[in-house]
N, C-alpha and C positions, 0 to 999 in steps of 0.2 A: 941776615946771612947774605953773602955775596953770591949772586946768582951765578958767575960763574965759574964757583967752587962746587957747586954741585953737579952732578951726574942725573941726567934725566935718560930712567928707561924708558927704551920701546919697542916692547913685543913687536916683531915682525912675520910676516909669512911669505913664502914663496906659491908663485903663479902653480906650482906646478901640485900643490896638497891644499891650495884654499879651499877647494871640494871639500876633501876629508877634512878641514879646520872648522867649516861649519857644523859636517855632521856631527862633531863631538861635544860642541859646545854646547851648556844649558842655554846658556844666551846668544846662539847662533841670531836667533832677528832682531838682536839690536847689532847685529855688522851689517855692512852690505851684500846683497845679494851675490856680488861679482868682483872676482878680485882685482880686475881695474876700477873701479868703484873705491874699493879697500883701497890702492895703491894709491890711486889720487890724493885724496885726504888726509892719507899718510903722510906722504912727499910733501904736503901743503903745511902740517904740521911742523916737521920736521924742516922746512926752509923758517917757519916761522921763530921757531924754535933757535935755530939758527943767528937768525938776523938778531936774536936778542942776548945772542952771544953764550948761550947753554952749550956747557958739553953733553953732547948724547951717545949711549951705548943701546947701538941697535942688536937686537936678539933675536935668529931665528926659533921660530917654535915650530917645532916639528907634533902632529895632532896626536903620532902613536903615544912619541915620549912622552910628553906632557900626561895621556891619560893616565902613564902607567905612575907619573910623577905624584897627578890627585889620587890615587889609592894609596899611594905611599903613602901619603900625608892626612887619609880621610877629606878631601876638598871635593867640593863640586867646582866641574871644568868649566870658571864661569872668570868674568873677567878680572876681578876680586884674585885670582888665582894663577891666572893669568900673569898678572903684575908683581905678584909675589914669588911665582915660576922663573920669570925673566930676570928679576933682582938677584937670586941667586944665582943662573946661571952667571948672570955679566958677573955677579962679586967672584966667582970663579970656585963657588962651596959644590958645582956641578961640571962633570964632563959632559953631561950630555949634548949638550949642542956645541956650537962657536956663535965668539961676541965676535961684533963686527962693529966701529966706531960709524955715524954718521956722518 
């Protein structure tokens, strides 16, 4: 497959709910502590990502929505779900949030 024919998600957060993003996760300690921490490695990603000519559709996650997204669906708010959260928002089977391209 031509790598850039595919669409690489990526969960995103805002500076201003990474607090509430970790308390909701089951696997809050495998993120970073600090959402500059988050952000850096992100951005790091995402340039790498970049340079190797992937299109990306960045997704905010918002920590309420999403919780209420894993009851819908029976999930735990873990990164597994996460991923599968973001996928549909960006395919657009959700309004809840906005995609926003890389």
């Amino acid at each position: 497959m031509d790598p850039t024919n595919e669409v690489v998600i990526v969960p995103w957060y805002r500076e201003d709910n990474y607090a509430e993003v970790l308390a909701v996760m089951d696997d809050a300690a495998s993120l970073p502590d600090c959402y500059e921490w988050w952000h850096r490695g992100a951005a790091e990603t995402v340039a790498r990502l970049n340079t190797r000519g992937a299109r990306l559709a960045t997704v905010s996650i918002d920590a309420a929505m999403f919780l209420v997204w894993c009851s819908e669906n029976d999930l735990l708010p873990n990164a597994e779900a996460r991923m599968e959260y973001a996928a549909e928002l960006a395919s657009g089977d959700s309004s809840d949030q906005t995609r926003t391209d890389a």
